[in-house]
C-alpha positions as semicolon CSV with decimal commas, in nm:
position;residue;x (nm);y (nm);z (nm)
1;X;6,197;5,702;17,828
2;X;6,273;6,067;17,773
3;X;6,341;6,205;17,417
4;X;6,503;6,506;17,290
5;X;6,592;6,671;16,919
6;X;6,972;6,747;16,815
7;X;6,940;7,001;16,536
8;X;7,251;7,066;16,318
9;X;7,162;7,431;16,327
10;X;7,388;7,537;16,041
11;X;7,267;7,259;15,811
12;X;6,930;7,383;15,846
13;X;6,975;7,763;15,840
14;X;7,128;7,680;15,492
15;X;6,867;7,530;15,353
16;X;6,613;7,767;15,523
17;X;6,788;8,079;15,356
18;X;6,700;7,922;15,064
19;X;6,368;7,822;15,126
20;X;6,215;8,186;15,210
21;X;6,281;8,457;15,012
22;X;6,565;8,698;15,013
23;X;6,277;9,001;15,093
24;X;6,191;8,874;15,414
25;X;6,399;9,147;15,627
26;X;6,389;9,252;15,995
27;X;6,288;9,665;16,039
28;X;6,676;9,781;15,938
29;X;6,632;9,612;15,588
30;X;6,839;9,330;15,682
31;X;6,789;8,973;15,558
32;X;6,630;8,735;15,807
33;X;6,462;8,460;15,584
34;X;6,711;8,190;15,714
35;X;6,561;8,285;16,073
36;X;6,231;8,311;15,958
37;X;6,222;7,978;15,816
38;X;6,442;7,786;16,082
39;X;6,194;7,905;16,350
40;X;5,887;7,786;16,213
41;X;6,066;7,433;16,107
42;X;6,162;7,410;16,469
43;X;5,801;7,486;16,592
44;X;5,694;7,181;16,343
45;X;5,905;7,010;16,471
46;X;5,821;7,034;16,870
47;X;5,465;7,014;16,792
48;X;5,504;6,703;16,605
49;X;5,759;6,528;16,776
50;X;5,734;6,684;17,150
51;X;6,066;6,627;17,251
52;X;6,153;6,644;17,588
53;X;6,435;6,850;17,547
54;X;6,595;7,010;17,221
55;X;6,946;7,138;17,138
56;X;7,071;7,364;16,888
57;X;7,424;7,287;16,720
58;X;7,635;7,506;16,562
59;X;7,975;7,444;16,333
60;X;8,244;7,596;16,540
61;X;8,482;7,517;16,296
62;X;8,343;7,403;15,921
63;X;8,680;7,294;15,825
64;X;8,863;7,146;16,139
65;X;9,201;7,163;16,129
66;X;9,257;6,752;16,216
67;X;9,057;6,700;15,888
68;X;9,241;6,946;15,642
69;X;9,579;6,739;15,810
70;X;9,420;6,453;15,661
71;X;9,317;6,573;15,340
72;X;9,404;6,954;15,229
73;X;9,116;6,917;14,974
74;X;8,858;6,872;15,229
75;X;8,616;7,145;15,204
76;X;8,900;7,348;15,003
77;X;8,691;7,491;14,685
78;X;8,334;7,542;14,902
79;X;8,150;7,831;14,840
80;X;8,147;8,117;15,049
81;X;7,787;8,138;15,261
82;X;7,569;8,369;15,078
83;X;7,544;8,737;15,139
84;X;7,336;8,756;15,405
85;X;7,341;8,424;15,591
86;X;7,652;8,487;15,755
87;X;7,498;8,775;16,041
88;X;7,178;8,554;16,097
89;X;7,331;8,335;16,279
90;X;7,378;8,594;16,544
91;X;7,003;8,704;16,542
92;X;6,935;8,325;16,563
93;X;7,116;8,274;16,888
94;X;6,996;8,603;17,044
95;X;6,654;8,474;16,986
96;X;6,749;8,142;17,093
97;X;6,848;8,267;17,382
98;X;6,570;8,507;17,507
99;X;6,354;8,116;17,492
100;X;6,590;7,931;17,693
101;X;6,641;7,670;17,429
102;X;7,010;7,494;17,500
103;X;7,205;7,557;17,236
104;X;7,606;7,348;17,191
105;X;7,914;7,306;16,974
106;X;8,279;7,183;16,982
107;X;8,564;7,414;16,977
108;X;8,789;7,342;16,658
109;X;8,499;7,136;16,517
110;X;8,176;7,062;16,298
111;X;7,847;7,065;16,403
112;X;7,826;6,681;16,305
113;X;8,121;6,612;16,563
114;X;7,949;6,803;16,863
115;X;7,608;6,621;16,806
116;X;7,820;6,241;16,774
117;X;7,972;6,352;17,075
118;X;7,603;6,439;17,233
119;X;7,486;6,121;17,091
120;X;7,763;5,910;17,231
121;X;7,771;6,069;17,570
122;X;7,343;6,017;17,560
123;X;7,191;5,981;17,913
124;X;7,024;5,570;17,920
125;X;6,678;5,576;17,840
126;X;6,670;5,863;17,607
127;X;6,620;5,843;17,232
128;X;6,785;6,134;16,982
129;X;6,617;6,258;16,705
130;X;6,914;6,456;16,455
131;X;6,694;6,748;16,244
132;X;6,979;6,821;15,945
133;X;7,011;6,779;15,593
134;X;7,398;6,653;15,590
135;X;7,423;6,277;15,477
136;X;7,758;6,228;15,690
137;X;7,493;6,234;16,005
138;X;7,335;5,928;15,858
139;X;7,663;5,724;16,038
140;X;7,512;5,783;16,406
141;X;7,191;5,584;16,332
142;X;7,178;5,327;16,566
143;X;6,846;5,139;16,719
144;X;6,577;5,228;16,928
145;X;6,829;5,507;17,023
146;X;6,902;5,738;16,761
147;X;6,731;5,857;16,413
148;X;6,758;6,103;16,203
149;X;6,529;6,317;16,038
150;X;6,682;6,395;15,677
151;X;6,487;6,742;15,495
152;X;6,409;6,715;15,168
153;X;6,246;7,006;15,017
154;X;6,342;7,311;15,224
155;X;6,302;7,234;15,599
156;X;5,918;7,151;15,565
157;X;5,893;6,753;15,464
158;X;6,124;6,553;15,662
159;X;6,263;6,191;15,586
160;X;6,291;5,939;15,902
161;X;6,543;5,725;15,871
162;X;6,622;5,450;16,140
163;X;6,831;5,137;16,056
164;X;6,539;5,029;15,839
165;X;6,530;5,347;15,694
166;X;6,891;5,331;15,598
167;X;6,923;5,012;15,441
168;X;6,641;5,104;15,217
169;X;6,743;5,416;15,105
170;X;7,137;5,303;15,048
171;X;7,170;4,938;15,041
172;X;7,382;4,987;15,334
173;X;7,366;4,898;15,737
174;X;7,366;5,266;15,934
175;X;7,696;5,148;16,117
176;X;7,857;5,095;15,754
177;X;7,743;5,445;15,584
178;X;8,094;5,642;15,660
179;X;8,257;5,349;15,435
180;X;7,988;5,388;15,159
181;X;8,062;5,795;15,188
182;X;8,449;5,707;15,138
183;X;8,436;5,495;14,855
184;X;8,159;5,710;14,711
185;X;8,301;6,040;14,810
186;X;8,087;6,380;14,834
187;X;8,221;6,676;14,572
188;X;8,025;6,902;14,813
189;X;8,288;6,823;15,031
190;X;8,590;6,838;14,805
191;X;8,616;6,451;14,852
192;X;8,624;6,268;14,521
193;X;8,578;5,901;14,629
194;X;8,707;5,636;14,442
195;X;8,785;5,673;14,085
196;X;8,474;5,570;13,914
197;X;8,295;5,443;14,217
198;X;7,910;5,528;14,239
199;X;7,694;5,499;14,490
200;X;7,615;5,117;14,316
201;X;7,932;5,030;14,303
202;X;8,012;5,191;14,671
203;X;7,680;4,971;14,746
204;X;7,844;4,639;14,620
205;X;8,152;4,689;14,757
206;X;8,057;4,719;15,134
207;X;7,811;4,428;15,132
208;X;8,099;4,199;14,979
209;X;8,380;4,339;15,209
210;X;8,368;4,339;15,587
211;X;8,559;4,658;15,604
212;X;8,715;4,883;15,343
213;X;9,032;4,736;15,505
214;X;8,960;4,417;15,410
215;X;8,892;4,519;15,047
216;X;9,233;4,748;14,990
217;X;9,424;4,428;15,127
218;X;9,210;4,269;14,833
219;X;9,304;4,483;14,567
220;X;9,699;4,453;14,649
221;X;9,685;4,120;14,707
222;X;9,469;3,971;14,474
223;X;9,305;3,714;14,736
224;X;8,993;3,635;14,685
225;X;8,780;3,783;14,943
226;X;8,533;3,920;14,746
227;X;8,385;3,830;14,371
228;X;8,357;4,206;14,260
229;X;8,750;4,284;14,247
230;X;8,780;3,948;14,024
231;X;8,522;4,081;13,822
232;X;8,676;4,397;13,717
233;X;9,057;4,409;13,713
234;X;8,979;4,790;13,662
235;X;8,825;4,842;13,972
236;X;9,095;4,666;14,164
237;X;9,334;4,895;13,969
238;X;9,080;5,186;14,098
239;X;9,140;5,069;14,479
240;X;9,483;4,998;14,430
241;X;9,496;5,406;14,308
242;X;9,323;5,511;14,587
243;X;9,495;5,338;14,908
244;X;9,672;5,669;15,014
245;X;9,334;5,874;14,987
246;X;9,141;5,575;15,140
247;X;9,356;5,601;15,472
248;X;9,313;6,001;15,459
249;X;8,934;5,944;15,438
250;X;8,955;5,764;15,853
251;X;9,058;6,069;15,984
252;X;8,809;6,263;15,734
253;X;8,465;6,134;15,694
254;X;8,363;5,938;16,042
255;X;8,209;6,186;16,251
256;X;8,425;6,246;16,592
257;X;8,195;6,157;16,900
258;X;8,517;6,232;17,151
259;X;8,568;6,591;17,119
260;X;8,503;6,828;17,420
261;X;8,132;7,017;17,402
262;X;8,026;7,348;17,458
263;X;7,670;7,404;17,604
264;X;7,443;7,652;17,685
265;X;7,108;7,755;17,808
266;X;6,975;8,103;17,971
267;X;6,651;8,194;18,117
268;X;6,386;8,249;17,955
269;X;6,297;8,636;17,885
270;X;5,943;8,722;17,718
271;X;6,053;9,109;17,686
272;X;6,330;9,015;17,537
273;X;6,174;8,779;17,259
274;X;5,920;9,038;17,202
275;X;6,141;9,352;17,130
276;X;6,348;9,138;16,910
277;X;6,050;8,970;16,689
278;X;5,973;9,327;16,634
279;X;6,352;9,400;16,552
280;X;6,340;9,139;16,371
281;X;6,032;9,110;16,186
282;X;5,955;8,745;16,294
283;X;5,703;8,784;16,600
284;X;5,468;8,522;16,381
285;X;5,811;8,254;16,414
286;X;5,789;8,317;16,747
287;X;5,460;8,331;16,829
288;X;5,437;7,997;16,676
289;X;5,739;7,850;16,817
290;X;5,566;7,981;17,178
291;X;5,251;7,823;17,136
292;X;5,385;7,476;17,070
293;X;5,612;7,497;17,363
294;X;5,328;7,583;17,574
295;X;5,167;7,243;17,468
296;X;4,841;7,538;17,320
297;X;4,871;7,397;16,997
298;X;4,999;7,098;16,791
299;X;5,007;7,252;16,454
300;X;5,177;7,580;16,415
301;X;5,016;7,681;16,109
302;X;4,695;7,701;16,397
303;X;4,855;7,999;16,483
């Protein structure tokens, strides 16, 4: 059984520009905490985990044009990215690329829909392990064969969830999360869920319904199906609101395992990754990230 880690690379270099401070700068002044702090989670990761194989993902697209169709308030009052995320990315990949990591991504599309796609086109016998911190990722779960490995305070302590994991955290099977996410909605997103739907009422609602389908046809016919729309003729008013927006949501929220991906992978060049973690100001990130490839040590903080 081989194994290998799918990292949603622009997940994670959010929440590592966050996680190191601003004054961490390569030699020309500019910002390269995000770096910094992705490279070191990434050699935590390998020397915890040693994966056969790991893969960096990038968004292509953050808003993908098949899911503003859908839904023109997907993603439509985001933030821009911080000044001074934005160009790391680019110093990322060149050092990404002087280690001959494979990095991927789908043209027109999300990060989330070019690791589904990975995960769905998965060699047999090898497991996935998804490094992000984006709930909608949570939907690929699926036993012995995929997990994912939620961050929770920066990129340094990591949550595993498996199907096990899932249903304990949400009250909700893996293979049902992308209907929990619709009726619950994410603002992050620009998605408002269901008019005064929570995550407990989201919760309820999927374990009493066999698919949202099943509970819209519910709410317009009255049928009983499931106790919690007798319960609460506001709720069934709520669905009844929300049928046009609940449609939208199948095009929006599931992650897309069917769209074309891009990958690549150069050779490995020492001279290179040395002149740019002096560029750079991150030859400890790389020194670290080095050793645990080489199998020298486990722990990078050994470094």
């Amino acid at each position: 059984m081989s194994s290998r880690v799918l990292l949603d690379t622009s997940s994670l270099m959010y929440r590592a520009f966050f996680s190191m401070p601003s004054t961490v700068t390569g030699e020309g002044g500019q910002p390269v905490n995000a770096v910094h702090g992705y490279l070191d989670m990434t050699a935590r990761l390998i020397g915890s985990r040693h994966p056969d194989r790991v893969v960096h993902v990038y968004d292509d697209d953050w808003r993908p044009a098949p899911r503003v169709a859908a839904y023109a308030g997907y993603k439509a009052n985001r933030a821009p990215d911080p000044q001074g995320l934005p160009e790391q990315f680019g110093f990322l990949r060149e050092i990404l690329d002087a280690f001959g990591f494979a990095q991927a991504d789908a043209p027109g599309w999300e990060a989330e829909d070019a690791i589904g796609a990975l995960c769905s086109r998965s060699p047999q016998g090898t497991t996935t392990d998804i490094g992000t911190g984006d709930r909608d990722l949570i939907q690929l779960v699926h036993d012995p064969v995929v997990r994912v490995l939620f961050t929770l305070r920066g990129v340094t302590e990591l949550r595993i969830l498996d199907e096990a994991g899932v249903l304990a955290k949400y009250g909700v099977p893996a293979s049902r999360y992308a209907e929990f996410a619709t009726l619950r909605g994410d603002p992050s997103d620009g998605l408002p869920g269901v008019r005064g739907v929570g995550e407990k009422t989201a919760r309820v609602l999927v374990g009493a319904y066999p698919s949202l389908t099943a509970l819209v046809d519910d709410a317009l016919a009255g049928k009983r199906i499931g106790a919690p729309l007798q319960r609460s003729p506001a709720l069934r008013a709520a669905i009844r609101e929300s049928v046009e927006y609940l449609e939208a949501m199948r095009l929006v929220v599931p992650i897309r395992t069917d769209v074309p991906v891009r990958q690549w992978e150069r050779a490995r060049d020492d001279a290179t990754l040395e002149s740019l973690g002096e560029r750079y100001r991150v030859g400890g990130p790389i020194r670290r990230l080095r050793a645990v490839q080489a199998g020298l040590v486990q722990d990078p903080e050994e470094t």
